[in-house]
Steps between C-alpha positions, in 0.01 A plus 500: 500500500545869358428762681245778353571723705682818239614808545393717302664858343332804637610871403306758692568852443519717810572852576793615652269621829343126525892380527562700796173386680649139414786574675354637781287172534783307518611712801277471660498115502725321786855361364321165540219534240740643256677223556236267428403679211847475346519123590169437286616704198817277487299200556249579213827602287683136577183295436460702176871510398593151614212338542376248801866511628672743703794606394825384718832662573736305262778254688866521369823394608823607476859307489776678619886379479761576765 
């Protein structure tokens, strides 16, 4: 079953004045919310990049001779 759930691209233009009221939004938040926030960004990025699967650290082993 696909998903239709996209991302879409979105360019807004902001002032350099609206940036630093971002920032200070984000500062305000607690270390836990931007947390959060970050978390669902990479979770929207995996599902779009990868698909239904999250992405895994990759196993690999190594033969060494004495």
């Amino acid at each position: 079953m696909e998903s239709s759930r996209r991302l879409m691209p979105v360019v807004n233009k902001i002032s350099m004045r609206a940036r630093n009221q971002d920032v200070a939004y984000w500062r305000t938040q607690s270390y836990q919310a931007r947390i959060d926030a970050l978390e669902e960004i990479r979770r929207e990025y995996h599902l779009w990049k990868y698909g239904e699967a999250e992405p895994r650290l990759q196993r690999f082993c190594t033969i060494v001779k004495r």
